[in-house]
Structures are given as C-alpha cells and as structure tokens.
C-alpha positions as CSV (number, residue, x, y, z in Angstrom):
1,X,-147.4,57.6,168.5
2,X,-150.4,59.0,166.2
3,X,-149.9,57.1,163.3
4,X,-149.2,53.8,161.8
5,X,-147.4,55.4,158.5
6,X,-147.2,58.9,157.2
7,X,-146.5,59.8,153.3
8,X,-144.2,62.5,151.7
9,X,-144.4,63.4,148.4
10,X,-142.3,66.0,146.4
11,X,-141.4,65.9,142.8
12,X,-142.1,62.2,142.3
13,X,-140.0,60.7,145.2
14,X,-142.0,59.4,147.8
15,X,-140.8,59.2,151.3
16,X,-142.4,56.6,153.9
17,X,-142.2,57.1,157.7
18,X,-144.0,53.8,159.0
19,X,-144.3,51.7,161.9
20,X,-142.2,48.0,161.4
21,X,-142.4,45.8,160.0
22,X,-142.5,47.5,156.5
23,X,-144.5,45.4,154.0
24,X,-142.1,43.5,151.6
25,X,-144.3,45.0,148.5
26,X,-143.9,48.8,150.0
27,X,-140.1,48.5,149.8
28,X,-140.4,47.6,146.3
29,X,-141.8,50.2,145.1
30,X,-139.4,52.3,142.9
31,X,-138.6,56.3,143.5
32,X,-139.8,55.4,147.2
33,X,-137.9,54.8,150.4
34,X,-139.5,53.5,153.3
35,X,-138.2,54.7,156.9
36,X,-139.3,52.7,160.1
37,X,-140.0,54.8,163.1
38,X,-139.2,53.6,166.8
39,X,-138.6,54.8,170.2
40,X,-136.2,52.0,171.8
41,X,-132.3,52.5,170.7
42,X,-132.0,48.8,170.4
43,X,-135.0,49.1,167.9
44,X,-132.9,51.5,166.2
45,X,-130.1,49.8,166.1
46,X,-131.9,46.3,164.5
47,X,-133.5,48.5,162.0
48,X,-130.5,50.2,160.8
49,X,-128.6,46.9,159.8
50,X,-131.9,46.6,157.7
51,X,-132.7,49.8,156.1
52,X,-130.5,53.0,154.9
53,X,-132.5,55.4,157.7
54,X,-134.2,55.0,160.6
55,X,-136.3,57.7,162.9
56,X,-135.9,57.5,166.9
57,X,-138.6,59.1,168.5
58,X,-138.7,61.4,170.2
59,X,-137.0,63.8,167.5
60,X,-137.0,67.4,167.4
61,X,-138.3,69.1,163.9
62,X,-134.8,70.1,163.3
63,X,-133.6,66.1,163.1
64,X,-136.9,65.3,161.2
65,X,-136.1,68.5,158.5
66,X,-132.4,66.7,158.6
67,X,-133.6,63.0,157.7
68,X,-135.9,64.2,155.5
69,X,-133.8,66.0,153.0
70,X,-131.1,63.2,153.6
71,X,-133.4,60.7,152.4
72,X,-134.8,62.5,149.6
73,X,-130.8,62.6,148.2
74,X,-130.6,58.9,149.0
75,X,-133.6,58.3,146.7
76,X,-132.0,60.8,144.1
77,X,-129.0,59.3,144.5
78,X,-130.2,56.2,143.8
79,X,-132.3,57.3,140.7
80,X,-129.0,57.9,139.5
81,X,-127.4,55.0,140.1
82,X,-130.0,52.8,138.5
83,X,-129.8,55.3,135.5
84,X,-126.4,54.8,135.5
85,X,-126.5,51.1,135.0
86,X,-129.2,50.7,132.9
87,X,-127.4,52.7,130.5
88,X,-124.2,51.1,131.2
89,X,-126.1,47.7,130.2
90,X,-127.3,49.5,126.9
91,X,-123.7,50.6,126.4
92,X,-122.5,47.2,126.9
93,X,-125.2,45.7,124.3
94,X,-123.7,48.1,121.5
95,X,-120.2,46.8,122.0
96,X,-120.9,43.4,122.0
97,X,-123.1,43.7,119.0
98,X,-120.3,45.9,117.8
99,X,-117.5,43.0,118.2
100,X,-120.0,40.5,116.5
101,X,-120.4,42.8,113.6
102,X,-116.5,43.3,113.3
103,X,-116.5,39.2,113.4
104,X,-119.0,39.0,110.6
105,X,-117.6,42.1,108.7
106,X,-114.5,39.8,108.5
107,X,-115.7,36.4,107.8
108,X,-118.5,37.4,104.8
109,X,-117.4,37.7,101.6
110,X,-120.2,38.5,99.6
111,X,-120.7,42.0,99.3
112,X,-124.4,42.2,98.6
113,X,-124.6,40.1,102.1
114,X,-122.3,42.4,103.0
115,X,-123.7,45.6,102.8
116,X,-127.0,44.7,104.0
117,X,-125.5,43.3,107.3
118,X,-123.8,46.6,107.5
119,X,-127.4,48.2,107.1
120,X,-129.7,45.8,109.2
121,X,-127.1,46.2,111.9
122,X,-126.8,50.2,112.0
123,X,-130.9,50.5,111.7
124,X,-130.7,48.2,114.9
125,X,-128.1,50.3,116.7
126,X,-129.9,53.3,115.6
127,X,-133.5,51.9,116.3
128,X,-134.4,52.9,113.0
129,X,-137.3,51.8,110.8
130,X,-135.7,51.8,107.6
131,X,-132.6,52.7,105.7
132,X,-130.1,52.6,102.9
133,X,-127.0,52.5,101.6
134,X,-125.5,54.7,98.5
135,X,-122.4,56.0,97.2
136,X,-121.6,59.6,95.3
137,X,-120.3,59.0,92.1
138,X,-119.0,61.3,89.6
139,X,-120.6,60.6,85.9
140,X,-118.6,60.4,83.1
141,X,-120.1,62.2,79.4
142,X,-119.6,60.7,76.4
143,X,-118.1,64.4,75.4
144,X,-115.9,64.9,78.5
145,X,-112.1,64.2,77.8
146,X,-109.8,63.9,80.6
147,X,-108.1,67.6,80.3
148,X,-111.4,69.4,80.9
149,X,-112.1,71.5,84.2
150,X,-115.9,71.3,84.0
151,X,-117.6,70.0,86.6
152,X,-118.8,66.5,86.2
153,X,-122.2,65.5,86.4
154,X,-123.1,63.5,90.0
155,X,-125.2,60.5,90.7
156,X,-126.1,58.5,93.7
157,X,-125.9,55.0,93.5
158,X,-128.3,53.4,96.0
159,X,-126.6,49.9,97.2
160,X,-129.3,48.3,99.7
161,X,-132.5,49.5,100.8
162,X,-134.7,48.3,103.9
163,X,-137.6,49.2,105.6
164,X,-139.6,47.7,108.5
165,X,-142.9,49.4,107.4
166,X,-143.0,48.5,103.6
167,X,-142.8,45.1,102.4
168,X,-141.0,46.3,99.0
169,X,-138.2,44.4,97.0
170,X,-134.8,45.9,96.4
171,X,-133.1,46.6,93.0
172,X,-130.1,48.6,92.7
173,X,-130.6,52.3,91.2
174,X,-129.3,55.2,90.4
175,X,-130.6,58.7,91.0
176,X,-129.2,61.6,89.5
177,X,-127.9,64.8,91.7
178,X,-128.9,67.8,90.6
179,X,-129.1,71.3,92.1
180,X,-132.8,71.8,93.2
C-alpha cells in the first residue's frame, strides 16, 4: 500500500481512509469518520467490531465509489442524530422550566412578584434582552354615559418592565393609544 492515510473532503464532512491503529484524537473529531484499511479478512473482521466501515484491499473502484458514498450518509446521518438530540435536550429544558413556572405561577401570591416572574421567565425562554408587560384598556370620559356608541378612548397600561442592557427602575405607566 502507498499510503499511511488518505483525506476526503466534500461539503464539510471529512472522510479518513487510514492505516490502524486510528489515533484516539482523529476519531474525535466531529463531521469526520475514520475508515481503517487492511488486506487480511481476519483484519477486517477485528476492525468491524470496532468501527462502522472498514476497507479490504484489494477493492475495485466500484466498491471504493460504494463505501464512500455510504460513509458520507453515515456521517450525515449522524449530523442528524446529534442535531436531533441536542434539540431534544433544549426541548426538554423548556418543559422543565415550564413545569417550574406552573409550580411558582401557583404558589406566589403577590401579583407584582407575579408578573415579573411571568416576564423574567418568558425573556429566558425567548432569549430576550428585555421586555414588558401591559394591558389594553378602554378609557372612560368624564362626558361618556353608558348609552353612547362612540368609540372610547384606549390606553396601555405598562405592568412590569425589564431590560438586561439598561439598569433603569420600574414605575407603572400609562401610555395613551392613538392612531398615528
């Protein structure tokens, strides 16, 4: 044999055909699979207990074109996988913060505590620098009488406030609605 390792590359998977034993730090390389090359069956056999492909020389160019776009799928395949679980952790992270916030939504009673544990836990969910809270309400005019079918002047009413960025204390305010 002519080499000691040979290196494919294509579209940011890397494919290894090397010589055993295959350096420990090699394998760990991500997007990469490492495939030892031998000649002896019993070789072959070993090796395939060990890793997911193996090449047995001699092999024609139609069994090399074969393992090669079989391994690139295995490292795809892979990519997947670990894609898969990472955001199968992340998903598992929002539900348990989830549950704690039901827990806490049911144990506070203080509604200024409240409503900013409601906040600080959506901005985390969210990832979000900053935020608030507010509610629409409707305005009542010292003129207005309940039979009238004018529309009625809208405020919002902001309820908490937080931000990451600004260091700024929070008041309670109200902000009129208007059309432009």
């Amino acid at each position: 044999m002519l080499f000691r390792s040979l290196w494919l590359e294509n579209g940011g998977i890397r494919i290894v055909l090397s010589l055993p034993p295959i350096s420990d730090d090699l394998l760990a390389k991500e997007n990469l699979l490492a495939i030892p090359v031998c000649d002896r069956e019993s070789e072959a056999l070993r090796l395939a207990k060990i890793y997911p492909m193996v090449l047995k020389t001699p092999t024609t160019p139609l069994q090399l074109r074969l393992l090669l776009q079989t391994a690139v799928m295995h490292v795809e395949m892979k990519q997947e996988l670990d894609n898969s679980l990472m955001m199968s952790q992340q998903y598992r992270k929002e539900i348990d913060e989830l549950q704690n916030i039901g827990v806490a939504l049911s144990s506070e009673h203080d509604i200024q505590k409240l409503l900013s544990l409601i906040l600080q836990k959506t901005r985390d969910l969210a990832n979000a620098d900053a935020g608030s809270l507010y509610v629409v309400e409707d305005v009542e005019s010292e003129d207005s009488n309940d039979d009238s079918q004018a529309p009625r002047a809208r405020q919002l009413r902001f309820l908490a406030a937080q931000n990451d960025s600004l260091d700024l204390p929070f008041t309670e305010f109200v902000m009129p609605i208007t059309k432009t």
